[in-house]
Structures are given as C-alpha cells and as structure tokens.
C-alpha positions in Angstrom: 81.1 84.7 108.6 83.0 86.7 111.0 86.5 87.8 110.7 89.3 85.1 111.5 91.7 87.7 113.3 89.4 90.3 114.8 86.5 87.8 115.3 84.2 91.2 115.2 83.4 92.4 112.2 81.7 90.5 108.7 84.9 88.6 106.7 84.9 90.5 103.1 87.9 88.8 101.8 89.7 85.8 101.6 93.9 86.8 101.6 95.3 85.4 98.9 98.7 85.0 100.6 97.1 82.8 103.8 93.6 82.2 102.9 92.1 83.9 105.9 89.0 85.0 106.0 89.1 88.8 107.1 87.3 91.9 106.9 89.3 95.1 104.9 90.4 96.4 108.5 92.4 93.8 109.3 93.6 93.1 105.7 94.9 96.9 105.7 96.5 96.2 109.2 98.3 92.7 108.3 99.1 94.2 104.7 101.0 96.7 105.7 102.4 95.4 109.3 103.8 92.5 106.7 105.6 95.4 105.1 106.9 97.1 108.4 108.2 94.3 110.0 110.1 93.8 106.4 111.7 97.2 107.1 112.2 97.1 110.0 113.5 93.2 110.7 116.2 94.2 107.9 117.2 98.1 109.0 116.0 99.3 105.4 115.7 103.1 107.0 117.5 104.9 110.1 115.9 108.5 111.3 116.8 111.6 109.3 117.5 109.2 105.9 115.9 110.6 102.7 114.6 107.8 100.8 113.7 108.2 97.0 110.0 106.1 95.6 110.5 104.9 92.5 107.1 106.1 91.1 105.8 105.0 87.7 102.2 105.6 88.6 101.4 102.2 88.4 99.5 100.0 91.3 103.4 98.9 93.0 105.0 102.1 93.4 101.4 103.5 94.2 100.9 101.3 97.3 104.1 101.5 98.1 104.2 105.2 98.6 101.4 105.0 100.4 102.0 102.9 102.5 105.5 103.9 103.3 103.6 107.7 104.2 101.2 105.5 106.6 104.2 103.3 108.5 106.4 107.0 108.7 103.5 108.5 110.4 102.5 105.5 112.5 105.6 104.6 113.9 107.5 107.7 113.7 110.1 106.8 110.9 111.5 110.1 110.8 112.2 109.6 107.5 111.7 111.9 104.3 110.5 110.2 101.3 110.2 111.8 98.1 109.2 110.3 94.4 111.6 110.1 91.6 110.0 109.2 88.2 111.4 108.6 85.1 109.9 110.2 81.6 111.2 107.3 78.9 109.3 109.0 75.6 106.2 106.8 75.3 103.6 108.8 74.2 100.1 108.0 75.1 101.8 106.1 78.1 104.1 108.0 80.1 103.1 111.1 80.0 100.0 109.9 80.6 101.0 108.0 83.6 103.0 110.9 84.9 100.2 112.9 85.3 99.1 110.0 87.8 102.5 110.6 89.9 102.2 114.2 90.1 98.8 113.6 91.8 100.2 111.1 93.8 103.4 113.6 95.1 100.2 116.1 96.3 98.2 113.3 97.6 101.1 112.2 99.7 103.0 115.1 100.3 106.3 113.8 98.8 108.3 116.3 96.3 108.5 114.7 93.0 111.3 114.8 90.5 111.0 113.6 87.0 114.2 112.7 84.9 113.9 111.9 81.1 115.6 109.9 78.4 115.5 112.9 75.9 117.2 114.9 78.6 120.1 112.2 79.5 120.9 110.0 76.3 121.3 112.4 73.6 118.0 113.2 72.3 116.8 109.4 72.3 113.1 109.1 73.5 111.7 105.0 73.7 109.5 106.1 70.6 112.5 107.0 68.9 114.3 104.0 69.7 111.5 101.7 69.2 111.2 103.2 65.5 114.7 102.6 64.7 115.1 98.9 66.5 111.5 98.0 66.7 109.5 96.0 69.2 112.2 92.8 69.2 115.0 93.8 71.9 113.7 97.7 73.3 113.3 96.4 76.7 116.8 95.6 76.7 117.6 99.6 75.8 115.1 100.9 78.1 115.9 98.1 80.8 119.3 99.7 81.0 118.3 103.8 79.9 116.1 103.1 83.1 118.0 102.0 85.7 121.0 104.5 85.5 118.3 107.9 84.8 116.8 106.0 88.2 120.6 106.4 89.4 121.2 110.1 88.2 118.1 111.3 89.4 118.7 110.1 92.7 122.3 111.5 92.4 120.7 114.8 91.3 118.6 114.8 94.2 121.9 113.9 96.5 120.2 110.6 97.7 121.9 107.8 97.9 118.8 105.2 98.3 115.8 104.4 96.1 113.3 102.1 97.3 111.2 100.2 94.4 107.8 98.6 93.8 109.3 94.9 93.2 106.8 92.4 95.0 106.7 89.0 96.0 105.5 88.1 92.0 108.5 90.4 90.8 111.3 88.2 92.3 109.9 84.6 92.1 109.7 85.1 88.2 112.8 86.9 88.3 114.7 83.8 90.1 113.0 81.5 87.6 114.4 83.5 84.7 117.7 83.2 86.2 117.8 79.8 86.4 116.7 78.8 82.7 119.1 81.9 81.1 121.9 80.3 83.4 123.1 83.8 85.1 124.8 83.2 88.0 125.9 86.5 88.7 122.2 87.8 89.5 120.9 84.4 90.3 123.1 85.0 93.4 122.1 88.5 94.5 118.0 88.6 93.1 116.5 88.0 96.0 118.7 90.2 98.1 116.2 92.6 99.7 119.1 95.8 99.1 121.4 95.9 96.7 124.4 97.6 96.0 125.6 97.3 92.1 129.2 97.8 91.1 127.4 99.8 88.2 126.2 102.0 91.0 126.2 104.2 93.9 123.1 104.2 95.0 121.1 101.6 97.1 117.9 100.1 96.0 115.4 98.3 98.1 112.5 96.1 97.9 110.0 97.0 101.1 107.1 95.0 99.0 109.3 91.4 98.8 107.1 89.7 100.4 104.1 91.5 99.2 102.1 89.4 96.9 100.5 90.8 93.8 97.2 89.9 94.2 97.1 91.7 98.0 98.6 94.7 96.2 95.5 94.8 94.0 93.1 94.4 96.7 95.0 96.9 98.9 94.6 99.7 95.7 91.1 98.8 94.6 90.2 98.6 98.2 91.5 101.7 99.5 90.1 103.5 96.2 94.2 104.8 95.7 94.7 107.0 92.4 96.8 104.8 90.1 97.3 104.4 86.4 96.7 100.5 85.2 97.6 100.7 81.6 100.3 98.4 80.0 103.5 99.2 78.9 102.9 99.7 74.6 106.2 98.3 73.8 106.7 96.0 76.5 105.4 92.6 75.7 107.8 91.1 78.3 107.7 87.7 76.3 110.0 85.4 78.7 109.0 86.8 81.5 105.4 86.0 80.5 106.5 82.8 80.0 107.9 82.5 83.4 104.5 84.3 84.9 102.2 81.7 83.3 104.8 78.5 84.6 104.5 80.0 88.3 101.2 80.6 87.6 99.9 77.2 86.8 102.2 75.8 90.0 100.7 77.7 92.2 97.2 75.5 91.3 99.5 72.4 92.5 100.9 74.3 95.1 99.5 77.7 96.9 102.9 78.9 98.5 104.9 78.1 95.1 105.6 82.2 95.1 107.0 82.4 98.8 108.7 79.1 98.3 110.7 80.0 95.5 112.1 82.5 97.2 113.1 81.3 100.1 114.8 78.5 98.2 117.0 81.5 96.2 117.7 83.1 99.3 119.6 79.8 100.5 121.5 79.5 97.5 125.1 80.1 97.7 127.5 80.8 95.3 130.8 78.7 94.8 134.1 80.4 95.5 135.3 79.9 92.0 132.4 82.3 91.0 133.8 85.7 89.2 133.3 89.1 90.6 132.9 92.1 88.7 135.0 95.1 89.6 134.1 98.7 89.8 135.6 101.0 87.3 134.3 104.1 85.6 133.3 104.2 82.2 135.7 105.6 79.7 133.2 107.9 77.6 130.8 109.1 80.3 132.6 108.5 83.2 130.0 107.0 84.9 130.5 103.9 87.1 130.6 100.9 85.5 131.6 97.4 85.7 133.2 97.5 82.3 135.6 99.7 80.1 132.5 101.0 78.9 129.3 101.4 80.1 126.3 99.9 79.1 124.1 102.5 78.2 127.2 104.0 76.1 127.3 101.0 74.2 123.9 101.0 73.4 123.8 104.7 72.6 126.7 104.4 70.4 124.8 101.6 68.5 121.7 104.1 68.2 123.8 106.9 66.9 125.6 104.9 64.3 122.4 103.8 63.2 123.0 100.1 63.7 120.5 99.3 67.0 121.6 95.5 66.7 123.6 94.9 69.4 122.3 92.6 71.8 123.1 93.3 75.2 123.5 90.1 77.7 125.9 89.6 80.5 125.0 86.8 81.0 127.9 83.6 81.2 127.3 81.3 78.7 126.2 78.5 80.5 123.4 77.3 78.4 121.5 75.1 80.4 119.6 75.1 84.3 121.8 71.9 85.2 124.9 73.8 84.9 123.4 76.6 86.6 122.9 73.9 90.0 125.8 72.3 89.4 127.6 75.8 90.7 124.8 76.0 93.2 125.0 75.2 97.0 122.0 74.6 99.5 
C-alpha cells in the first residue's frame, strides 16, 4: 500500500492519532510539523529566548529535545535551548537515567545542568524519604521537591522558561483526575499550554500537548533516539493509573476520546465566585509561595521532625464530580 500523504513511497505505519496510512518520512514530517505549528500558533518562543528542556532521560523529554533542535534549525528559531535535569536520590534509577541525559546534551548540543534534592532540601535524597514515609504518599514529597529544584535550577541558570515533556496522554488523565478529586483551581488552568504559577517565576510549557503517546514511541523507536525506558521504583502512580486504564478503555468506544477531552477542558470556564490564590513569599525560605509557608518547607519540616505524615492536598473540599460541574461553565 502506498503512502496516503506522499502517495510515493510503501505505507509502514498506521498513525495512531488519524489512522493514516504513511511511510516513516512523512510520519517524521507530520509529527513534528504538528509540534511547530503548536509553537508557533501560540508564540511559545521569540528570537534570542533561552529556553530550559526538562530532561529526565525518558522517551518525552527525549523527543522533545530532539525535536525542538530539528524545528530551531529548520526554521531558524534563533533560540538557545539547554537541558535542566533534576537528580531526586533514586539509586539504580536516576543516576542511571542521568547518564542517558548527559548523552543526550552531547548528542544535541545543548549544555546540561543537573540540580539535586540532597543539594537543595537539607540532605533529603527520595531514598531517604521513601525509607522514612515509605511507598504510600512519596510522590506527593517528590511531586513538590520536583517542581521548585525545576524552578531554582532554571533561576540558577537565569532562565525564566522551562518547556516540559507533557503530551497529549499527560493532560487528558490529568483533566480526568481533576474532575473526580473536585479541584477547581487546576481543573481551570490544566490544559493551559503555558503556565504561570503564583508559586513561581518561571514559565512552563507544553510543545508536546497535542502529541499523542503512542506517536511519541514510534517517533523514538523509529528514529533509533538514545533514551532510558525504565519505570520510576517508587512511583506506582495508583490514581493516575486508574485514570490511564478509564481513558484507555474509552478510547475502544471512541478513537479521539484523548483529543476530545481536552478540548472539552479547554472550554471550561471558571465562575466568578471562584478564589484566587495570591502571591506571597514564604516566611522560612523566602521563596515564592501562595501560602505563609511554602510547600516544600512544610513537608521538609515534617521530614526533619521525624513525623512524614502530613498529607499535602490543596485541593477544596468538594467531594464529588457533580459539584465540580456545578461551578463549571461551557
């Protein structure tokens, strides 16, 4: 069979994301035009930026720095893009993976910068947290440990915008989580393709939105790109499984379930009687915060006094999706 969009060459593949039936030239070419015309239809990048890759080594941030390097060189960017990675203290995991990203930075000719837990919170590594809380809630420590080292790093690095590996897969299960924990707060902002956190400033933004998982794997496998593929040791993500599996099994209904959900979160609005937080700086480490205190503080003061059970959810305490819609506008 002969390629649907070049009608020249031998159809290898069959895009998960439209069903064509193309050969790996023109999935490269859609795959990443898909991307550009994401960065360029929302001004993600302006000439002379410097633009930090989250880089985890993984197959996201992998293709993402790759292509990114491919789109600046095609058409002419001008942009600098470097890779920040962040060194949480899981052995047999991280370090391994970092070795990954420090091929990647030579492969791709970005400098790479490497921040660490150890180095940031007081001596706490993930292995050292994960033996003092166990497996139960250490995504919630490292969920938060993560995103401001992501923050400082970039600040370090005097760069005020980090773009991120989250695709297509990321936000639908990310919406759906929203909905059945009842947060409004990121239920209105999840799908936004930058953000800009009162607990932050620096930009983050999502180039691969649209991007669906499955294309991301073919892109890697096909283009033979240097990525590591191991899981996470303390990360069994249980509700998001959960949400993975749902979305999952409608997409057998339903092929465009993924796309679908999105665009139905990115017409939600927000009713005026919603609360806004307000930026502050925290009162121990003076970093910016939404609260008093920060949240990493107030998990690292639960660490030090050797108490680990605090669980960290600011989320409003609507318990249920209906009153989650019933604030909701179409």
């Amino acid at each position: 069979m002969k390629c649907e969009i070049c009608k020249n060459d031998k159809a290898t593949l069959k895009r998960p994301k439209t069903n064509e039936k193309i050969c790996k030239n023109c999935f490269y070419f859609v795959f990443e035009s898909e991307i550009h015309q994401t960065i360029t239809t929302n001004e993600l990048f302006k000439r002379g930026d410097v633009v930090a890759v989250g880089a985890s080594g993984g197959k996201d941030s992998t293709v993402l720095a790759s292509v990114l390097k491919t789109l600046n060189e095609r058409y002419g960017y001008g942009v600098e893009f470097v890779l920040l990675a962040v060194d949480e203290g899981i052995r047999g995991y991280r370090d391994d993976s970092l070795e990954t990203v420090k091929r990647n930075s030579v492969q791709y000719g970005m400098k790479l910068h490497i921040v660490s837990y150890h180095e940031l919170y007081e001596g706490w590594s993930m292995d050292n947290i994960v033996n003092q809380v166990g497996m139960k809630n250490n995504c919630t420590y490292c969920g938060v440990f993560r995103r401001q080292a992501l923050d400082r790093g970039a600040q370090a690095l005097a760069i005020d915008h980090i773009v991120t590996g989250h695709n297509a897969d990321d936000m639908a299960e990310t919406v759906l989580m929203n909905i059945l924990r009842g947060d409004i707060a990121r239920l209105g902002r999840c799908t936004d393709i930058m953000t800009h956190s009162v607990d932050s400033v620096v930009r983050r933004s999502k180039p691969l939105k649209y991007a669906y998982e499955k294309e991301i794997v073919l892109y890697a496998h096909y283009k033979a790109l240097d990525y590591f593929s191991t899981e996470c040791t303390y990360s069994p993500e249980a509700f998001r499984g959960t949400a993975r599996t749902l979305i999952k099994n409608l997409e057998t209904v339903r092929s465009s379930t993924i796309i679908d959900i999105i665009h139905s979160a990115e017409t939600f609005s927000l009713s005026r009687s919603s609360r806004h937080q307000v930026q502050q700086k925290c009162e121990k480490c003076g970093y910016i915060s939404s609260n008093k205190v920060c949240k990493a503080c107030v998990l690292l003061e639960s660490l030090n006094a050797g108490l680990a059970k605090v669980k960290l959810d600011s989320a409003p305490s609507m318990s249920t999706p209906l009153r989650v819609l019933e604030r909701l506008s179409f």
